[in-house]
C-alpha positions as CSV (number, residue, x, y, z in Angstrom):
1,X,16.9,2.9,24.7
2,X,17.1,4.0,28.0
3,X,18.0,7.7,27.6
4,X,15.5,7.6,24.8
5,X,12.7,6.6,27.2
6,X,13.9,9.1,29.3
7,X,13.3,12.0,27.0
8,X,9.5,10.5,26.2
9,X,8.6,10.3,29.6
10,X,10.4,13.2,30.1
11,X,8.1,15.4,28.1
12,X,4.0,15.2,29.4
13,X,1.4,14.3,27.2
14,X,-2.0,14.6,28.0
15,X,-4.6,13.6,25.7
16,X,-7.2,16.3,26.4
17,X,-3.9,19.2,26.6
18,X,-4.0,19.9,22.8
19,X,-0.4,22.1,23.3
20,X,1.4,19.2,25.6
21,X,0.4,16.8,22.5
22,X,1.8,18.8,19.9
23,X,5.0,19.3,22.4
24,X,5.6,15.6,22.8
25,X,4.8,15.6,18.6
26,X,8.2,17.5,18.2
27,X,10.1,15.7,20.1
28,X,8.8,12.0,19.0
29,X,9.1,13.6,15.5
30,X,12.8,14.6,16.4
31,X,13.7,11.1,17.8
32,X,11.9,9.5,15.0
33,X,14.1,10.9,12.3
34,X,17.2,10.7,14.4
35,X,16.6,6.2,14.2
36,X,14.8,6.3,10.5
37,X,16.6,8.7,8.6
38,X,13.5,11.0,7.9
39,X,11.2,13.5,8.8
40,X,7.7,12.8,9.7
41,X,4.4,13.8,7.8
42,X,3.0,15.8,10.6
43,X,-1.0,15.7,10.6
44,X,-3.5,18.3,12.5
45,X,-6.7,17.3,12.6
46,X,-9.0,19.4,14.8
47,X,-6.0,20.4,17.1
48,X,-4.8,16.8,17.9
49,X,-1.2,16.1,16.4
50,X,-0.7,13.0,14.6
51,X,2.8,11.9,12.7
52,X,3.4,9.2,10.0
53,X,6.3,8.2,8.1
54,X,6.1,6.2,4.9
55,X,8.5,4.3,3.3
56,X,7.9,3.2,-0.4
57,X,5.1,1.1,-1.7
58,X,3.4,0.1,2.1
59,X,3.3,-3.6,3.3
60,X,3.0,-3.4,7.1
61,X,2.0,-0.5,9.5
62,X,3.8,0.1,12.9
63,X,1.2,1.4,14.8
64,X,1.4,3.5,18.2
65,X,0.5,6.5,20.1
66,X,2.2,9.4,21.9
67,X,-0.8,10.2,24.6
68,X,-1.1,9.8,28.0
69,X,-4.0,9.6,30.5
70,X,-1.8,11.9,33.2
71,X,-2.6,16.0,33.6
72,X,0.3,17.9,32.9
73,X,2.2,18.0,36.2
74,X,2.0,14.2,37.0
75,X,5.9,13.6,36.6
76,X,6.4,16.1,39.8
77,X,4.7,13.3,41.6
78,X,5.7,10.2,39.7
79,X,9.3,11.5,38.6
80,X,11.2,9.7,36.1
81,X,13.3,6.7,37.6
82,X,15.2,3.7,37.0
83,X,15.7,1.5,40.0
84,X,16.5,-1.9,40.2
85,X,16.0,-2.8,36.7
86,X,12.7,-1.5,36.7
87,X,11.4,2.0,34.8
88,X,8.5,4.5,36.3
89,X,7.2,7.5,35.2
90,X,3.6,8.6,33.3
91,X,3.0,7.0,30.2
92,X,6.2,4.7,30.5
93,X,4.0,1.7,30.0
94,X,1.6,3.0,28.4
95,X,2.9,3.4,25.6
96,X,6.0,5.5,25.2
97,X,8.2,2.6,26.0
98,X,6.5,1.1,22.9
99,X,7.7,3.6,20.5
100,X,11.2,3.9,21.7
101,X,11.2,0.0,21.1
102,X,9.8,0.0,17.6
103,X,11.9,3.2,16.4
104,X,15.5,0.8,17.4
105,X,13.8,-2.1,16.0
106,X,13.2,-0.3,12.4
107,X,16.8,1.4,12.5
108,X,18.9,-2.4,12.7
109,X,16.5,-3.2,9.1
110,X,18.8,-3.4,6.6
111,X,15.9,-1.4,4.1
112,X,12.9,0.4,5.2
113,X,11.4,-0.1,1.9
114,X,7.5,-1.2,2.3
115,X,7.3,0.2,6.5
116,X,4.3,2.7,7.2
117,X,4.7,4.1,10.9
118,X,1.6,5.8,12.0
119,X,2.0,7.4,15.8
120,X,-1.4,9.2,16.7
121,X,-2.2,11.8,19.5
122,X,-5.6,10.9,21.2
123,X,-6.0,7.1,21.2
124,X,-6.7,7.6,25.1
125,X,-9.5,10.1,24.3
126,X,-10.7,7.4,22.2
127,X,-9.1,8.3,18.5
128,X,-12.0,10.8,17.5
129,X,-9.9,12.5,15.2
130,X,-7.4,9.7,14.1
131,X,-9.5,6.9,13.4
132,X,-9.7,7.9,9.2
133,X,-6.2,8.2,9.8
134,X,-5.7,4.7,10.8
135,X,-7.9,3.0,8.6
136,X,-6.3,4.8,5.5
137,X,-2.9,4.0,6.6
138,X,-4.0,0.3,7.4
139,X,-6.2,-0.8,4.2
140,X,-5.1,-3.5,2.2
141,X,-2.0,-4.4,4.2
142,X,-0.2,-7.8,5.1
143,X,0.1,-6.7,8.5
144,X,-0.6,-4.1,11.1
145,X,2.0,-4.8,14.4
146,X,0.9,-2.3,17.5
147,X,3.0,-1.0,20.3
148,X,0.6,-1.1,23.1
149,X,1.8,-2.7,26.3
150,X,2.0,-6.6,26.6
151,X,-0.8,-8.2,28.8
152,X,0.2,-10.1,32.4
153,X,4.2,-11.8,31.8
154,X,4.6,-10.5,28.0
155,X,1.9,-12.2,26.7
156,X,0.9,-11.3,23.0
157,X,-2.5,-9.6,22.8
158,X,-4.2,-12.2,20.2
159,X,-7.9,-10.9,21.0
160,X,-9.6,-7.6,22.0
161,X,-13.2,-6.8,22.7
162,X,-15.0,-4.1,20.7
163,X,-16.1,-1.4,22.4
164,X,-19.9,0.5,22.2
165,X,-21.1,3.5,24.1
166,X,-24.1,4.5,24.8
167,X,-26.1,7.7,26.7
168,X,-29.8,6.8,27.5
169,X,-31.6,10.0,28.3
170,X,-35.2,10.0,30.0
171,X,-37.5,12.7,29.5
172,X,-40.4,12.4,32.3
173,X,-42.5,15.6,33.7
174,X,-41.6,17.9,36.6
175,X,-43.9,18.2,39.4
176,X,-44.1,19.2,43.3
177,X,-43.1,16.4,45.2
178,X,-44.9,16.9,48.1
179,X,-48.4,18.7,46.8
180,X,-48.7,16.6,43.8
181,X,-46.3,13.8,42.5
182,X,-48.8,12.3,40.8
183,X,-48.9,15.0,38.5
184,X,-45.1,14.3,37.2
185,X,-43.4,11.4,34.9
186,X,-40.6,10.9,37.3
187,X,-37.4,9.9,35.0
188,X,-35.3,8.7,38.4
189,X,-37.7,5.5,39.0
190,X,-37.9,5.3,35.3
191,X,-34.0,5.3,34.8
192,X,-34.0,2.5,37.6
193,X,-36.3,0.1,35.5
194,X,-34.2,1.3,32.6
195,X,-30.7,0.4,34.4
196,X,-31.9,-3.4,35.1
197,X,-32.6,-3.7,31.7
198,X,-29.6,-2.8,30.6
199,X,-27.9,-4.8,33.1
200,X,-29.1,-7.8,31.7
201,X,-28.4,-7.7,28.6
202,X,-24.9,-9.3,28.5
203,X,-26.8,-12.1,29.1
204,X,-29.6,-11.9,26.8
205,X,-26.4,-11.5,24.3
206,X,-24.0,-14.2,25.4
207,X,-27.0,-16.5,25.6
208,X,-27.5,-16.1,21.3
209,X,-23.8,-16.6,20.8
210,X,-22.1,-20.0,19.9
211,X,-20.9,-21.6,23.1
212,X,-21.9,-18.7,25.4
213,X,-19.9,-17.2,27.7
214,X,-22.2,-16.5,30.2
215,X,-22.1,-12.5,30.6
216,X,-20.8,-10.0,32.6
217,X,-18.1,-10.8,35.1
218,X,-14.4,-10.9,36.2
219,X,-12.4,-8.3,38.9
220,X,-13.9,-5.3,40.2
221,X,-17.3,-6.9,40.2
222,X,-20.0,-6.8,37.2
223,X,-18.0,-6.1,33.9
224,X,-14.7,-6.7,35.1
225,X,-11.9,-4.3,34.6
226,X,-10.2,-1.9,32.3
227,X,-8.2,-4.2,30.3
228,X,-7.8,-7.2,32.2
229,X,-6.9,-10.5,30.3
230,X,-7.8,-14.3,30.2
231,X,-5.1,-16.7,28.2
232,X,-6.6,-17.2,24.4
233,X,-9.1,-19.8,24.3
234,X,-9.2,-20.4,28.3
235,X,-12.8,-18.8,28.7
236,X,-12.0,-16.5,32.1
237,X,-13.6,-13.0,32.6
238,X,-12.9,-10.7,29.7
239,X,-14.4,-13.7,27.5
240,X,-18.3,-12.3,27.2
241,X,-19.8,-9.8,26.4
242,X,-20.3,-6.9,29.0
243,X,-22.7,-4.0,29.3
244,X,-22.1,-1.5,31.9
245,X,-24.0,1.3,33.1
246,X,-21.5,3.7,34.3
247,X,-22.7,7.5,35.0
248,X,-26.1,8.4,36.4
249,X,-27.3,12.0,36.8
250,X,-30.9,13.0,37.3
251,X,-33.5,15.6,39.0
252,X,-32.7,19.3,40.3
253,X,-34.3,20.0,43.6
254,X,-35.1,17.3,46.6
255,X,-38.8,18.3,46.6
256,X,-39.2,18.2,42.3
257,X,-40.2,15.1,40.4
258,X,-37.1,14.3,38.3
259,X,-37.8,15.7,34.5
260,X,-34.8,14.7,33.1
261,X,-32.1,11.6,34.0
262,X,-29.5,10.5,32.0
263,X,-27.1,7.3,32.5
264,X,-24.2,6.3,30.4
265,X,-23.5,2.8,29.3
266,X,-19.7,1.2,28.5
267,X,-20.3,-2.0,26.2
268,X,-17.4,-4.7,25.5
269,X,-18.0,-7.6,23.0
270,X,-16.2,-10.3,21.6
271,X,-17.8,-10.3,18.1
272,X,-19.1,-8.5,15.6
273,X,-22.4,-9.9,16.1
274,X,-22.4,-9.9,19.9
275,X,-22.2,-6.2,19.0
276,X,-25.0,-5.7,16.3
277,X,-27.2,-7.2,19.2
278,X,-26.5,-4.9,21.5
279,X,-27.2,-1.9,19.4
280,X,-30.5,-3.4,18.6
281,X,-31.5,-4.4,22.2
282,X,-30.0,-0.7,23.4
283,X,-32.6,0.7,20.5
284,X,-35.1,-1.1,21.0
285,X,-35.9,0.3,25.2
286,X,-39.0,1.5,25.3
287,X,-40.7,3.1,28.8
288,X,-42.6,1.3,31.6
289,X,-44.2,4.1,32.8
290,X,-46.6,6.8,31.6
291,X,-45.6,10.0,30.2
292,X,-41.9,8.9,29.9
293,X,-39.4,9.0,26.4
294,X,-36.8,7.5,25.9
295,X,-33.5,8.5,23.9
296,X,-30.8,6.7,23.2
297,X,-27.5,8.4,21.7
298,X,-24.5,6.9,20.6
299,X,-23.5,3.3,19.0
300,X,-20.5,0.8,18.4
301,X,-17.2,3.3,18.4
302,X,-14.2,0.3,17.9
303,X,-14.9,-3.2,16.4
304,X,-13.6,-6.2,18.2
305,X,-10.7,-7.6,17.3
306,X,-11.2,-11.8,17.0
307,X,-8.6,-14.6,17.5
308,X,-8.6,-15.4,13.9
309,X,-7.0,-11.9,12.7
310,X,-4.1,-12.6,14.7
311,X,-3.3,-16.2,14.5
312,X,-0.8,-16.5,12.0
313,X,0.8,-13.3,13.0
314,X,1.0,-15.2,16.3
315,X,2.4,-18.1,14.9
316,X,4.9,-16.3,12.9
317,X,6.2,-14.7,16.4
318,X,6.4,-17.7,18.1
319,X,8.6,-19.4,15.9
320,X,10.3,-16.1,15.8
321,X,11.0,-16.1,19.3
322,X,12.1,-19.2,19.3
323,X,14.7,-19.1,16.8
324,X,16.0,-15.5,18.4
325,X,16.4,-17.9,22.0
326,X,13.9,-15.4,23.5
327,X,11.6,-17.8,25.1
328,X,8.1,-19.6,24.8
329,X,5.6,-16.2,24.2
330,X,2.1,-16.7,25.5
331,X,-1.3,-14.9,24.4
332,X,-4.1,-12.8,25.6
333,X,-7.4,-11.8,25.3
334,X,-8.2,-8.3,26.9
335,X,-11.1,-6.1,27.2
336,X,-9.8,-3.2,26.7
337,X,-9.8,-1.9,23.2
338,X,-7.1,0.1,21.1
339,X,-6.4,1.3,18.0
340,X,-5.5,-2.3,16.9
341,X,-9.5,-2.6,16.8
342,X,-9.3,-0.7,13.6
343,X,-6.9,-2.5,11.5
344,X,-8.6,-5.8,12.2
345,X,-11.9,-4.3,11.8
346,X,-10.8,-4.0,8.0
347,X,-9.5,-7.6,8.0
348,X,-5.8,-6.4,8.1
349,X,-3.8,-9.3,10.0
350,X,-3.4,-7.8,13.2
351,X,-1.0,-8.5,16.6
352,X,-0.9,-6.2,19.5
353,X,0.8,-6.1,22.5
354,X,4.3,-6.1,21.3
355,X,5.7,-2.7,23.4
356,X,6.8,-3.1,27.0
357,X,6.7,-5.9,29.4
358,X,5.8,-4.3,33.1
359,X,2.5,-3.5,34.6
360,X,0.3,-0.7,35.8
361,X,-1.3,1.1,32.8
362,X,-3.3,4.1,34.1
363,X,-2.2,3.4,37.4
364,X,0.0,4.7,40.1
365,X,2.6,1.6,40.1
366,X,3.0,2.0,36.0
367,X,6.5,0.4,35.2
368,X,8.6,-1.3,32.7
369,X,11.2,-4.0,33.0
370,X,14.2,-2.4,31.5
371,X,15.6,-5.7,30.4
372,X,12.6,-6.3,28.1
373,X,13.2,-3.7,25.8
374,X,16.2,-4.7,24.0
375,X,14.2,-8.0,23.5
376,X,10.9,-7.0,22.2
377,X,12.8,-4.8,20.1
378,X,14.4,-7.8,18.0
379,X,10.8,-9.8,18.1
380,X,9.4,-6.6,16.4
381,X,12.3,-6.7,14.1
382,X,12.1,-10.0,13.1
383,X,8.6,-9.7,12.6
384,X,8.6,-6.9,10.3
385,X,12.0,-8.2,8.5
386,X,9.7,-11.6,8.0
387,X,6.5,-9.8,6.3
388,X,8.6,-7.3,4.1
389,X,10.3,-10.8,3.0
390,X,7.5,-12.6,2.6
């Protein structure tokens, strides 16, 4: 597992490098049929480079990506390693050490009769081009099992936010702004009003939702972070809804009334409905001052995944784990979102967070413990051995 990790980490994959993805294509493809006996469908679709393997009449999906947030050259500063039990390098985490985990766990099945394996190419750019891919390969399964990274200790992701996003541009009137501001519709000091608004919304939202959560908070201020996690069912700061205005541009020269100001919005929320809400409130901004319009671009992108699409898988893994003397597993809700937010979206049972136990996703410290692996890989085993028996 080790040397197979290796030769992932080993060869850069950067989401928005179209010719590193296809690279690191070839050589999951390669490793893929050397542990399931067969080649790959390999998929294009507008340059990114996606692979699937089927196996008979479909009953559960494996689901992972190949991708990476790190520019081509990241491994001469973060080098491949292995010290002290622990494994760094880019994309390690996140998620390569997933795929070398579910490829051994699907090679110790005695049949592979009723697996789907689905690894896409650009779920860190946000799966433009591989979400149709997904939800074809995921309809009207028993169950989708994805290879992100655990949350904090191991723990299970259970629960995920859906995700919105949003660009709010404000279309005001230029004018000197020394001879005559009045004369302008400035779209800075209308973005500002626009901003609070938007600020408060989490609130406005949580407020119409049963037991509210009380909004935006968590690390790293208003909003929280990335893809921070609460234990399922304790409340904490990933369990509201968030609304995040994120990047602000506006105006040309110091001594011109603004025309033109745009601000970009990140939106996380824990239901479907917490999400229908948004869109309307986001749609329904209008100006506070004269001369100003207001356009709003953009909508929900990944549905959230609830606590109820993942509690018998859950169940089924504990027990699991149990019997295979692996220990008590625990569960998270995260706010970060992944392509797990698609198979649940279409009601497929769905668990995530069954790749690598370690830390650091996007970040310089990114690690795995190496003495995980061999252990998540017979929990995913069992798991799929369970549903294909079922």
């Amino acid at each position: 597992m080790i040397e197979d990790l290796e030769e992932l980490v080993g060869c850069e994959s950067f989401s928005s490098d179209l010719e590193a993805v296809a690279r690191s294509a070839k050589v999951v493809a390669a490793m893929g049929a050397r542990h399931l006996g067969a080649q790959p469908e390999t998929i294009v679709v507008d340059g990114v480079t996606h692979l699937r393997w089927t196996f008979g009449e479909p009953k559960v999906l494996l689901l992972g990506h190949h991708d990476t947030v790190w520019p081509i050259g990241t491994l001469a500063t973060h080098p491949w390693s292995v010290v002290d039990g622990i494994a760094r390098g880019p994309g390690v985490f996140d998620m390569k050490a997933g795929l070398v985990q579910m490829f051994h766990a699907l090679a110790g099945l005695e049949t592979l009769d009723g697996v789907s394996v689905l690894v896409t190419g650009d779920e860190e750019a946000g799966s433009i081009t591989s979400r149709a891919l997904i939800e074809d390969s995921a309809r009207g399964l028993a169950a989708a099992f994805v290879l992100e990274a655990s949350a904090d200790g191991g723990a299970l992701k259970t629960a995920r936010k859906g995700t919105s996003d949003y660009t709010l541009t404000v279309h005001g009137k230029a004018a000197h702004a020394g001879l005559e501001p009045w004369k302008g519709a400035n779209a800075g000091i209308e973005l500002a009003h626009q901003i609070l608004t938007i600020a408060g919304m989490a609130a406005v939202v949580d407020s119409d939702e049963p037991g509210g959560a009380g909004g935006q908070g968590g690390p790293g201020g208003p909003g929280g972070s990335g893809d921070a996690a609460a234990p399922a069912g304790s409340g904490g700061p990933v369990a509201g809804t968030t609304v995040t205005p994120t990047v602000l541009s506006g105006g040309t020269t110091v001594n011109t009334v603004p025309a033109l100001a745009h601000v970009g919005v990140d939106v996380r929320v824990p239901t479907l409905a917490a999400q229908a809400k948004v869109d309307t409130l986001m749609r329904a901004l209008s100006p506070r001052l004269e001369g100003i319009r207001l356009e709003v671009r953009g909508g929900p992108n990944r549905p959230p995944m609830e606590a109820a699409q993942s509690a018998r898988l859950f169940a089924l893994a504990q027990r699991l784990a149990e019997g295979l003397g692996l220990g008590a597993l625990t569960s998270a809700s995260v706010g970060g979102a992944s392509d797990g937010n698609f198979t649940a979206g279409l009601g497929v049972p769905t668990l995530d967070g069954l790749g690598a136990v370690g830390g650091g996703a996007h970040a310089d410290h990114e690690h795995v413990v190496v003495a995980e692996l061999p252990r998540r890989m017979e929990l995913l085993r069992a798991l799929v051995r369970a549903v294909l028996a079922a």
